[in-house]
N, C-alpha and C positions, 0 to 999 in steps of 0.2 A: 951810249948804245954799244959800248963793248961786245966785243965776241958774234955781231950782229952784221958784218960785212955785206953780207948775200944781198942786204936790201938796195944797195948800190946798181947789183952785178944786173948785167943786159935781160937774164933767163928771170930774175922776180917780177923787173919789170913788165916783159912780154905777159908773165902771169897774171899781175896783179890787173893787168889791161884788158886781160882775157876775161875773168871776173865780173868786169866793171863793164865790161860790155854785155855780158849775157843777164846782170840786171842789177839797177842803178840803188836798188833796194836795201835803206839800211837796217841790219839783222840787228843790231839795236831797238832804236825807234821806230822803225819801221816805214820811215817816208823816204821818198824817191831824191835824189842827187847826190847821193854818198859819192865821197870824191877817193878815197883810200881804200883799203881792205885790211882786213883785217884777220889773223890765225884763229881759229874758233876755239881750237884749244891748244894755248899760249904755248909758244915755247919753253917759255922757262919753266914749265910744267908738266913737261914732256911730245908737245906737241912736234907733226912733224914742219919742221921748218921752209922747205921747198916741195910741196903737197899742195897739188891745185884742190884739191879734198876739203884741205884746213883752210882755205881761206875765203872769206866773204865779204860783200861791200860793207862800210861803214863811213860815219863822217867824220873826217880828220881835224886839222887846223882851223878850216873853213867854219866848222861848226855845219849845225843842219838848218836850213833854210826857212822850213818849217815850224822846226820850235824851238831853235837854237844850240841845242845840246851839243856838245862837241863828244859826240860818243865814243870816241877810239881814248879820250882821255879819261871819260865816266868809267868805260870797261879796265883799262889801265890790263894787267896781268892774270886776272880774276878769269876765273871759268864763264860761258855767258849765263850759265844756269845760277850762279852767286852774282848779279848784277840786278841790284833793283831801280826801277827807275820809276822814281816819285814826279808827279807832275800835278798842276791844279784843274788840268783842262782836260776833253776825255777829247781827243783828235779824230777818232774815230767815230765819234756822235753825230758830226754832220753838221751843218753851219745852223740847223735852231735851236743847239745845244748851250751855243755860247750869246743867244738872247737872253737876256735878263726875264 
């Protein structure tokens, strides 16, 4: 994580908590306990780097609780609009979805 310093620094923190507080909603997958956040549009792509603007919940190392995905590694550097996310279950169906 070269050249990435800032994520250390007290003011991303404060941000990234600011974020996380106002909703736990990962803009990935879309289910509740996102533990990180994440730039919406990547640095390395021009994104701004310390912009509470750019950034948004996601699930980190933890993965999501819900259907496992560990979304901040699925998005990786990728725009969010270039991330497809393949899944066999529709989450959003409602639990008589996933009756046989």
């Amino acid at each position: 994580m070269a050249g990435r310093a800032e994520l250390g620094h007290r003011a991303y923190r404060r941000m990234r908590a600011a974020v996380l507080r106002e909703s736990d909603v990962c803009i990935l997958c879309g289910h509740g306990q996102a533990d990180t956040a994440d730039h919406i549009v990547p640095v390395a792509r021009g994104g701004a780097r310390m912009d509470p603007t750019n950034l948004a919940p996601i699930h980190g190392v933890a993965g999501c609780p819900t259907c496992g995905r560990k979304c901040n590694n699925e998005k990786g550097d990728r725009p969010l609009a270039a991330v497809t996310m393949r899944t066999s279950v529709d989450w959003y169906a409602g639990p008589d979805a996933l009756a046989p």
